[in-house]
ZADODO-697037 format. One record per residue (C-alpha): residue number from 1; residue in three letters; x, y, z. Coordinates in nm, 4 decimals. Example, Ala and Ser with C-alpha at 12.3 -4.5 7.8 and 13.67 -1.06 7.14 Angstrom:
<recs>
REC,nr,rest,x,y,z
REC,1,Ala,1.2300,-0.4500,0.7800
REC,2,Ser,1.3670,-0.1060,0.7140
</recs>
This chain:
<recs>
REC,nr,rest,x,y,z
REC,1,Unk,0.0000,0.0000,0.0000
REC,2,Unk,0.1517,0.3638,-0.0609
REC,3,Unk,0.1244,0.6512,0.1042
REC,4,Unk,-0.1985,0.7649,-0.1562
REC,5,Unk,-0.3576,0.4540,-0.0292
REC,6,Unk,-0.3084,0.5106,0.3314
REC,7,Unk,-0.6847,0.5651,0.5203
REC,8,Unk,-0.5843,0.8803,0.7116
REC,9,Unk,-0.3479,1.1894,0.5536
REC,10,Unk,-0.2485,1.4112,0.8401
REC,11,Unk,0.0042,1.7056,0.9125
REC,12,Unk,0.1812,1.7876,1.2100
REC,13,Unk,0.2890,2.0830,1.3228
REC,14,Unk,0.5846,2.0694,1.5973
REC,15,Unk,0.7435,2.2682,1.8768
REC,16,Unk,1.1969,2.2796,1.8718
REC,17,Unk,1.3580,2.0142,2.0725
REC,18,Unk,1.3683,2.0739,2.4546
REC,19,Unk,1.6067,2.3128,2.5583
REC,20,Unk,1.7123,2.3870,2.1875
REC,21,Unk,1.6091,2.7014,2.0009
REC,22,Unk,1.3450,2.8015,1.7398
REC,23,Unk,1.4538,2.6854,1.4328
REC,24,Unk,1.6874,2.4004,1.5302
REC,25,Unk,1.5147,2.1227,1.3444
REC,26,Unk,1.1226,2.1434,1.3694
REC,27,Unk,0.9328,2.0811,1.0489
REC,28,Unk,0.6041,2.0397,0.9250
REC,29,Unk,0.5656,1.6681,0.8944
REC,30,Unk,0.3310,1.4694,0.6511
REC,31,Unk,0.1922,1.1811,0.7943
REC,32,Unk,0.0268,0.8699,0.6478
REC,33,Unk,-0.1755,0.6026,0.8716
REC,34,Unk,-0.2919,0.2493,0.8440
REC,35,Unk,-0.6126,0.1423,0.8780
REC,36,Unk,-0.5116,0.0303,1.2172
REC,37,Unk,-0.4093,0.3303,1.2950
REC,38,Unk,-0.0262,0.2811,1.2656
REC,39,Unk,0.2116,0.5172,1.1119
REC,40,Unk,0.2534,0.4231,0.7392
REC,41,Unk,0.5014,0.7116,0.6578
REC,42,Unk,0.6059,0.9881,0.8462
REC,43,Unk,0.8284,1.2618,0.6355
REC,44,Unk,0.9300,1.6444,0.7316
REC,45,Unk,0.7362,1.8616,0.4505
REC,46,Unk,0.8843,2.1455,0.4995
REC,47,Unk,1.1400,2.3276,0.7597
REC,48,Unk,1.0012,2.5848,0.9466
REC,49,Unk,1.0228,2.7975,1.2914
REC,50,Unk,0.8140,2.6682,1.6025
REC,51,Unk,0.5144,2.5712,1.3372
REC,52,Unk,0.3241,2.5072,1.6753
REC,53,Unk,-0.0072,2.5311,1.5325
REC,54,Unk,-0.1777,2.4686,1.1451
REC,55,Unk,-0.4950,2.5334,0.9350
REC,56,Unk,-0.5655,2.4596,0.5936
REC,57,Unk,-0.7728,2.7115,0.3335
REC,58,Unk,-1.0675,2.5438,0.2450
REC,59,Unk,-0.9524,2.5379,-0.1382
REC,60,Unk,-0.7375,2.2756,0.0491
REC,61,Unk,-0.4842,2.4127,-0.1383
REC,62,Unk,-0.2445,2.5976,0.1268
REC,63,Unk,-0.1807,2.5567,0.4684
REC,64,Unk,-0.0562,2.8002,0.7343
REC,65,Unk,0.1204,2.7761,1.0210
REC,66,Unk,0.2230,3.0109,1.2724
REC,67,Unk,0.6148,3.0771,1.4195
REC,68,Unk,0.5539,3.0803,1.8081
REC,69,Unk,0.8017,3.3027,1.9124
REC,70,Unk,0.8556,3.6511,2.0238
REC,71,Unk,0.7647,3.9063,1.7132
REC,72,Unk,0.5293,3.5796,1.5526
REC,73,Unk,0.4960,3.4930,1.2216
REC,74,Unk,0.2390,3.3635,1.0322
REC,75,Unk,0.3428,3.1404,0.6852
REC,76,Unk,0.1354,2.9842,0.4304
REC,77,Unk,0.2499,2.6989,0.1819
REC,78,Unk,0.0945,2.6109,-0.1205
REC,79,Unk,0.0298,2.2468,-0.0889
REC,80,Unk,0.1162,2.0855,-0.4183
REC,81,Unk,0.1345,1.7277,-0.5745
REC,82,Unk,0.4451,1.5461,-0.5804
REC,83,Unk,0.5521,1.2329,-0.6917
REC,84,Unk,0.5551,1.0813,-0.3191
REC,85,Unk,0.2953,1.2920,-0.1294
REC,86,Unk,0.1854,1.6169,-0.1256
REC,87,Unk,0.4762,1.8727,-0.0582
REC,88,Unk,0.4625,2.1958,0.0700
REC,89,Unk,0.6145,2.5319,-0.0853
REC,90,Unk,0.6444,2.8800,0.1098
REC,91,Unk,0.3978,3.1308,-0.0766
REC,92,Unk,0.4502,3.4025,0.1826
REC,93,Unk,0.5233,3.5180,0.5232
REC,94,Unk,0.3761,3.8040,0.7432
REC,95,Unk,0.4126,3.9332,1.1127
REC,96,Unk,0.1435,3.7784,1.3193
REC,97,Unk,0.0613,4.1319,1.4930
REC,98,Unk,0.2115,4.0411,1.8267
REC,99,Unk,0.4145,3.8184,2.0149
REC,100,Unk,0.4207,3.4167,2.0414
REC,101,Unk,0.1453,3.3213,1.7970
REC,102,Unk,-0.0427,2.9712,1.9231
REC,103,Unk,-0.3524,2.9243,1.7015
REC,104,Unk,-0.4469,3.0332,1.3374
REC,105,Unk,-0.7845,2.9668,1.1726
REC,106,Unk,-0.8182,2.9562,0.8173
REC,107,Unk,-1.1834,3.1082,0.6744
REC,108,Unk,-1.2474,3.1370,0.3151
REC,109,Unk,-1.1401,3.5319,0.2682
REC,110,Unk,-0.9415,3.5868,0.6078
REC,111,Unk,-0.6779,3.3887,0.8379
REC,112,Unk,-0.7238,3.5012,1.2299
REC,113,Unk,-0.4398,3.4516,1.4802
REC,114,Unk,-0.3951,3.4138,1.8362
REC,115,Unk,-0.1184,3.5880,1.9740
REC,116,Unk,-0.0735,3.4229,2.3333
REC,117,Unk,0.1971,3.5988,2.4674
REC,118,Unk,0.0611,3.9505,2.4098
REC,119,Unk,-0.3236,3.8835,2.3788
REC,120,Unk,-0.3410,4.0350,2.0641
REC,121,Unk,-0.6003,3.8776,1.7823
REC,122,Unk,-0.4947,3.9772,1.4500
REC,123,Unk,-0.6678,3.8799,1.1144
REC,124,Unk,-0.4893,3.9009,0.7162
REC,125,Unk,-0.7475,3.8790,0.4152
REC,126,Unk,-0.6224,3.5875,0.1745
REC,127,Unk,-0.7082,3.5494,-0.1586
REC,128,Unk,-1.0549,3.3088,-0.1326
REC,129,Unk,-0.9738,3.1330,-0.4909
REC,130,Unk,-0.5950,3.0517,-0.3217
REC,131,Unk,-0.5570,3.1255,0.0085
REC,132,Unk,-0.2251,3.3246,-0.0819
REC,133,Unk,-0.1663,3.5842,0.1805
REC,134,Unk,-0.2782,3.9570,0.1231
REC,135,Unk,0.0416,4.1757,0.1166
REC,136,Unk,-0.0931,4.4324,0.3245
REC,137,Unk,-0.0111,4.2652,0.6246
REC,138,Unk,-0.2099,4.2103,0.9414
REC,139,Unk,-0.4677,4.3910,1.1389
REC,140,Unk,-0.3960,4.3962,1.5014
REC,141,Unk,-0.6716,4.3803,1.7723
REC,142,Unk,-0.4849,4.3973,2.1218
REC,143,Unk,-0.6949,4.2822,2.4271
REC,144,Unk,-0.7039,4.4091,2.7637
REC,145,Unk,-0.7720,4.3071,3.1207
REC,146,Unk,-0.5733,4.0577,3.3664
REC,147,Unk,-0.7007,3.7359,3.6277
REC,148,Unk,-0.6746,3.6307,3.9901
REC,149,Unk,-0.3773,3.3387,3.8979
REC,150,Unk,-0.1114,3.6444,3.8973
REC,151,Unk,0.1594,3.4174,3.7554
REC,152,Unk,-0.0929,3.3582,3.4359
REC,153,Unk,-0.3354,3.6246,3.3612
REC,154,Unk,-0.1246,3.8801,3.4624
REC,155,Unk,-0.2646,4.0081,3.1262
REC,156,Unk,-0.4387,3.9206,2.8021
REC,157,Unk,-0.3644,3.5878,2.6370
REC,158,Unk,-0.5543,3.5201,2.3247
REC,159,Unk,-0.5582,3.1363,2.2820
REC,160,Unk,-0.8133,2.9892,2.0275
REC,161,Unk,-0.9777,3.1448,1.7544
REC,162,Unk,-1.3528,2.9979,1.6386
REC,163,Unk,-1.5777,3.1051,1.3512
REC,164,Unk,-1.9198,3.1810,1.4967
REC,165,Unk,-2.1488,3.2627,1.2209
REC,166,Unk,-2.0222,3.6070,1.0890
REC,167,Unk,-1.8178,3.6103,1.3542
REC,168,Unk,-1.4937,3.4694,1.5384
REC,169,Unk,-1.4678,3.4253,1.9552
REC,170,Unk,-1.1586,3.4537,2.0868
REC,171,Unk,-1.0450,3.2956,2.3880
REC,172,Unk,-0.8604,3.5075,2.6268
REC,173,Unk,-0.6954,3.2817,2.8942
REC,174,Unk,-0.5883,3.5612,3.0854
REC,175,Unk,-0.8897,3.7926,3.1017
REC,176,Unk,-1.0962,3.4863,3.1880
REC,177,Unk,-1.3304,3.6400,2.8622
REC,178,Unk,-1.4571,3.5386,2.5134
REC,179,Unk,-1.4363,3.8217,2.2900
REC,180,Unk,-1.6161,3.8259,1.9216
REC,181,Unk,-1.5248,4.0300,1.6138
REC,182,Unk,-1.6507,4.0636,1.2542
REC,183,Unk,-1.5203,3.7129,1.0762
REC,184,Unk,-1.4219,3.9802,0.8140
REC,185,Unk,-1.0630,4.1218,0.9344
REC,186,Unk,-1.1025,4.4094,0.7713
REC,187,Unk,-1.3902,4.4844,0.8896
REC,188,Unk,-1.3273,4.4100,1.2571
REC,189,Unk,-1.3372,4.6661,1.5152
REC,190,Unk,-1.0427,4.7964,1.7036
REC,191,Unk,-1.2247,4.7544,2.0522
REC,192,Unk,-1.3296,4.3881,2.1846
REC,193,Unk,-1.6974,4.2998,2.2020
REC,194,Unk,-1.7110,4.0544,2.5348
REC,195,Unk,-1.9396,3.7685,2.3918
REC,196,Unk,-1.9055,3.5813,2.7343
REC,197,Unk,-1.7514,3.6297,3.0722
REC,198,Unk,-1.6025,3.2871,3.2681
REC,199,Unk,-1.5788,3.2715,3.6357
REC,200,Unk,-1.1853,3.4516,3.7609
REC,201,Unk,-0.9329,3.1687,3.7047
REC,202,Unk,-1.1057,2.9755,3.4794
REC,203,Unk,-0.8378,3.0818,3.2181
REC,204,Unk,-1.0760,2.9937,2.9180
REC,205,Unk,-0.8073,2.8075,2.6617
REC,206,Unk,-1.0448,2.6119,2.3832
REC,207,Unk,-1.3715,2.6349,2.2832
REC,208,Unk,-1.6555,2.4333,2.0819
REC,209,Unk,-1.9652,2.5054,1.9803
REC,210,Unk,-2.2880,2.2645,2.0568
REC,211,Unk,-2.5656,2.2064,1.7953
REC,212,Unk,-2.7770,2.4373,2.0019
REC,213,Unk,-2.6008,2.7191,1.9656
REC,214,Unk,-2.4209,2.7045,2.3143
REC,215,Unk,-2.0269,2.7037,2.3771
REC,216,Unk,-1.7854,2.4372,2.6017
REC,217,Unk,-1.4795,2.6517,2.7027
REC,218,Unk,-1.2401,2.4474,2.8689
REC,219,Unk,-1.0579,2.6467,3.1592
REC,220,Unk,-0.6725,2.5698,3.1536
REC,221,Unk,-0.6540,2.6812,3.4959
REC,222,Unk,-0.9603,2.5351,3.7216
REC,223,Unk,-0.9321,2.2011,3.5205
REC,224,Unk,-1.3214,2.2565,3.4259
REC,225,Unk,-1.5174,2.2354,3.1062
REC,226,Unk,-1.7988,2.5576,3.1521
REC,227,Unk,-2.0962,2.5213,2.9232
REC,228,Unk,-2.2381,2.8601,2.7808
REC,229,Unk,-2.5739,2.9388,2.6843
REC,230,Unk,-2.7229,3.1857,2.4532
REC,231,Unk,-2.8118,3.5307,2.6514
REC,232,Unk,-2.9473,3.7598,2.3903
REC,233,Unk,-2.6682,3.8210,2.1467
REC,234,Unk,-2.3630,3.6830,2.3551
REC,235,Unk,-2.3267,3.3507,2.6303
REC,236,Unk,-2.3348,3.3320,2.9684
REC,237,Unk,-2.1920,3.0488,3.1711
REC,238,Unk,-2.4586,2.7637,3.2959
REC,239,Unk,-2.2811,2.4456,3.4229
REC,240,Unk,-1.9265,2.3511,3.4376
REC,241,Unk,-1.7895,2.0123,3.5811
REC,242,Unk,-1.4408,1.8897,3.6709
REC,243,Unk,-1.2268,1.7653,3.3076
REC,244,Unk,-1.1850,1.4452,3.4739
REC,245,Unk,-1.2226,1.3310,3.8209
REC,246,Unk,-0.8423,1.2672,3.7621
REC,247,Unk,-0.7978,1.6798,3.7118
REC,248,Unk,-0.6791,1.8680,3.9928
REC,249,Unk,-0.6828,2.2785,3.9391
REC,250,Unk,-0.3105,2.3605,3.9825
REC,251,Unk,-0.1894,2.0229,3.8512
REC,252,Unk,-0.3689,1.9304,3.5522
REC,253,Unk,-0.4126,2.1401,3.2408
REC,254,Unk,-0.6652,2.0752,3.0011
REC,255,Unk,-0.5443,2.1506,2.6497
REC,256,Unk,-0.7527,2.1203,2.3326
REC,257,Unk,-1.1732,2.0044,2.3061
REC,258,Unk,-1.3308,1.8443,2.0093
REC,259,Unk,-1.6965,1.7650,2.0279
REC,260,Unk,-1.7684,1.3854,1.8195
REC,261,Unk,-1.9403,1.3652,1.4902
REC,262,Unk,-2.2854,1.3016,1.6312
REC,263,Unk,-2.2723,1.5838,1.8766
REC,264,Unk,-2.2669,1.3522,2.1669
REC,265,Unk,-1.9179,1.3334,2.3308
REC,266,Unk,-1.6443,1.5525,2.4089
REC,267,Unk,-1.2970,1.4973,2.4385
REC,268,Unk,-1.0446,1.6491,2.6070
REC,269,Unk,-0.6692,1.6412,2.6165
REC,270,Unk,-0.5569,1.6885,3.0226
REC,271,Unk,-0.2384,1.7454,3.0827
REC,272,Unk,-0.0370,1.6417,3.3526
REC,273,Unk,-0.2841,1.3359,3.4591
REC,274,Unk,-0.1694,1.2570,3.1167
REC,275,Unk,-0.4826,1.1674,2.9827
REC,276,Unk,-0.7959,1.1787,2.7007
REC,277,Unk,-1.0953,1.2434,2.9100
REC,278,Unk,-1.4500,1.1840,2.7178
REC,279,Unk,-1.7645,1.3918,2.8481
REC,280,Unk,-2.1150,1.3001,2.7606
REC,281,Unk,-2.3071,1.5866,2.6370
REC,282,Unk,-2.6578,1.5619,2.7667
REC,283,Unk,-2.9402,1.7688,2.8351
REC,284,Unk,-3.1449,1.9039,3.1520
REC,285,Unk,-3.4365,2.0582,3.0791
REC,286,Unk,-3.2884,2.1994,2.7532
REC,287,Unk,-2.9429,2.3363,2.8902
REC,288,Unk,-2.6646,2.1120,2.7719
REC,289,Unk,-2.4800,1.9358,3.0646
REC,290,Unk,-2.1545,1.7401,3.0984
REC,291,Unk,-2.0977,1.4257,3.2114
REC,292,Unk,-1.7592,1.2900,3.2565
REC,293,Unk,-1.7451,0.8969,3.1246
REC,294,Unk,-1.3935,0.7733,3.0952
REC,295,Unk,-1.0080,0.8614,3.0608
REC,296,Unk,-0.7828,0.7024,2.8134
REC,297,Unk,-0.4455,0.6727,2.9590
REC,298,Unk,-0.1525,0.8240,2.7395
REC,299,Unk,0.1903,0.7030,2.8947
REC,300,Unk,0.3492,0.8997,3.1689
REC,301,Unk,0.4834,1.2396,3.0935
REC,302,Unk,0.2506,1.2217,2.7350
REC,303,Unk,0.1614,1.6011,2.8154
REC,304,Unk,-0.1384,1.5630,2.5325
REC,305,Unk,-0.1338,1.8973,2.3591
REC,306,Unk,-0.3507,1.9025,2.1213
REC,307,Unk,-0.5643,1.6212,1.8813
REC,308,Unk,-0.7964,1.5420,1.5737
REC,309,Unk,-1.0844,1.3565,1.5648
REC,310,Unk,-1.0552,1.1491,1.2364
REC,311,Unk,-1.3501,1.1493,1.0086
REC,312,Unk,-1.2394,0.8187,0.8805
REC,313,Unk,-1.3090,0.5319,1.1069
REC,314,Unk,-1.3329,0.1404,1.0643
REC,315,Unk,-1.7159,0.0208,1.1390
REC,316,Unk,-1.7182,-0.2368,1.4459
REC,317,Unk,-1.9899,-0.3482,1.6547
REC,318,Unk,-2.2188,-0.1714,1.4351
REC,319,Unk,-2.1306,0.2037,1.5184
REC,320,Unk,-1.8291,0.3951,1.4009
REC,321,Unk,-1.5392,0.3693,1.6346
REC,322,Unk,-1.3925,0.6885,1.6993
REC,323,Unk,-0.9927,0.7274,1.5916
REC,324,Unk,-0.8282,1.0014,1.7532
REC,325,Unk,-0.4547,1.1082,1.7173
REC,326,Unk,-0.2979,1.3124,1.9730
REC,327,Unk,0.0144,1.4876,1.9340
REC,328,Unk,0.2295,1.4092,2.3116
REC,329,Unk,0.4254,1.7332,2.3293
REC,330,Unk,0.6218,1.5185,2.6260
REC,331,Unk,0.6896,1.2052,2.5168
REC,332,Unk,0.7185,1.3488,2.1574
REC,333,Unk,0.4941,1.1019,1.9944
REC,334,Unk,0.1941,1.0693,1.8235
REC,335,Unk,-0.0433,0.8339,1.9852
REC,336,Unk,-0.3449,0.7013,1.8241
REC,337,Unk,-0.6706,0.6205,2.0225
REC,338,Unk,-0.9207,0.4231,1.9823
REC,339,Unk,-1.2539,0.5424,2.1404
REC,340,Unk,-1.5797,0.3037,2.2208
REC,341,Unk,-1.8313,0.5419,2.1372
REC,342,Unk,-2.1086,0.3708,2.3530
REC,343,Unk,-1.8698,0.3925,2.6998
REC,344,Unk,-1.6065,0.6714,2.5866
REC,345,Unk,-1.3473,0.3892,2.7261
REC,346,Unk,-1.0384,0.3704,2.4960
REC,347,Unk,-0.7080,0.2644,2.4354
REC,348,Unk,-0.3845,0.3579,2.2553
REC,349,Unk,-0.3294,0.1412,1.9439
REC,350,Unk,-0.0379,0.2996,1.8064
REC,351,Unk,0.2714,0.5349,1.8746
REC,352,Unk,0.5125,0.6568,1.6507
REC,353,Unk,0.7914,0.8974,1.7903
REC,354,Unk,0.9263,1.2033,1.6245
REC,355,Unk,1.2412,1.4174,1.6297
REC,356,Unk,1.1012,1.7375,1.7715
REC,357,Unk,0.7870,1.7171,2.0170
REC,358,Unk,0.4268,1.7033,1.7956
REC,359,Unk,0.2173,1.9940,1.8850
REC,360,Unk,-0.0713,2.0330,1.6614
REC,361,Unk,-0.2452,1.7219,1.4755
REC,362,Unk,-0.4702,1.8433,1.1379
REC,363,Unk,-0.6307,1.5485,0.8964
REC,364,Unk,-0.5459,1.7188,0.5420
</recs>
């Protein structure tokens, strides 16, 4: 079987070696699995800085990753066909409007970043037939405010950009706030509208919407996953329950959320208990509720960063088993999971290490 044939094409962004500095071997990898979920091929695409984070155009046709480091970038590489693979080729590089950028998201006409180390959201209009990268440069929209955990919310942190309609929400992990602008960057406002306020500490990291319209924000910093409902024209919190009964605020961190095809689980990369947690998503009388069903153990020191929920899955049993590969920043692996989708209980069915620690998994 080659790599065309494989049942899963990914790419992986990655972070530089520990201890070593940005640009001292990362890449962009290109990944191939099995039907079983083991590595066919692995190959670096492309060399770039701290690519911590990727999203593809939805021509499919380039991909961009951001440089986390001080004075970010943000790249994008025309993904072309090659006799082994796609292959990747710079089309342009901009500023990311602030400093350590840790989250892009790629809409048809505009390409939002999170800038994590100064909280500032910035957005670039791309070409919507290409995705090539306007050559004006960014739009920067700087956040304000601060939290009670004085060693992290000391300021703004914008974290995780989402499309919302016309929209985007942007996390702020260290305002504890959700703030919305115009999905159109140029169009955006200078000044942040607050779509939703979390309780101080929560240090709001991820986000996914429900079918109903409400959010789960996952707090980085109380361990908890806070459901928000729809209050007029923004959210307001309603329940919120522990990651895992594993999580520990302090200790564990939870990382990235995906919600499953059929809108009925949630999973959640914890760090430091080292695990995947699943959630049921339920309902009491109307307002969604969490409810916490089982953790997939990831190896000691795994340090799950972030993961993809494969749309591709064998049939068994006579549902879909969920496949999910998650990028362990710590062990610098890739681990893939395989989910019971009746019980959320899972196991890992294949690792396959890397050079430089995984950090971002996206199925191409």
């Amino acid at each position: 079987m080659t790599e065309r044939d494989a049942r899963a094409q990914l790419w992986v962004g990655t972070y530089p070696q520990p201890g070593g500095g940005p640009g001292s071997g990362e890449s962009i990898w290109r990944v191939a699995l099995d039907t079983d979920g083991a590595v066919r091929s692995a190959v670096p695409a492309v060399a770039a800085t701290s690519p911590s984070f990727l999203a593809l155009h939805p021509s499919g046709r380039t991909l961009y990753a951001v440089g986390e480091t001080p004075a970010g970038t943000v790249t994008a590489f025309r993904v072309e066909d090659g006799d082994d693979g796609a292959r990747l080729a710079p089309s342009g590089s901009l500023a990311s409007g602030g400093d350590d950028p840790c989250h892009v998201l790629a809409l048809g006409d505009t390409v939002w970043v999170a800038n994590y180390g100064d909280g500032v959201a910035a957005s670039v209009d791309v070409d919507p037939a290409t995705g090539d990268l306007a050559a004006e440069g960014v739009v920067a929209h700087p956040g304000v405010g601060s939290g009670p955990v004085v060693e992290r919310q000391a300021g703004p942190h914008a974290h995780f950009v989402a499309e919302a309609g016309a929209d985007v929400l942007v996390c702020d992990l260290g305002a504890d706030v959700v703030r919305r602008y115009p999905a159109a960057g140029a169009d955006a406002v200078a000044a942040a509208d607050v779509a939703a306020v979390l309780p101080p500490g929560t240090g709001p990291r991820h986000l996914v919407p429900l079918p109903d319209g409400s959010l789960v924000v996952v707090g980085e910093l109380d361990a908890r996953a806070h459901v928000l409902v729809r209050d007029g024209d923004g959210w307001t919190p309603a329940t919120s329950t522990p990651v895992s009964p594993a999580a520990a605020q302090g200790r564990d961190f939870p990382a990235h959320v995906t919600l499953s095809a059929d809108g009925a689980r949630l999973h959640v990369g914890l760090r430091g208990a080292d695990v995947l947690a699943v959630l049921a998503v339920g309902t009491d009388g109307g307002t969604p509720v969490l409810e916490h069903l089982a953790d997939v153990p990831l190896g000691d020191g795994a340090w799950p960063r972030h993961h993809a929920v494969l749309s591709s899955t064998p049939q068994g049993s006579g549902s879909a088993a969920e496949t999910v590969v998650v990028a362990l920043q710590g062990r610098s692996e890739l681990a893939t999971v395989r989910v019971d989708p009746a019980t959320g209980a899972g196991e890992v069915v294949a690792r396959h290490a890397l050079p430089t620690p995984p950090a971002c998994v996206l199925e191409s």
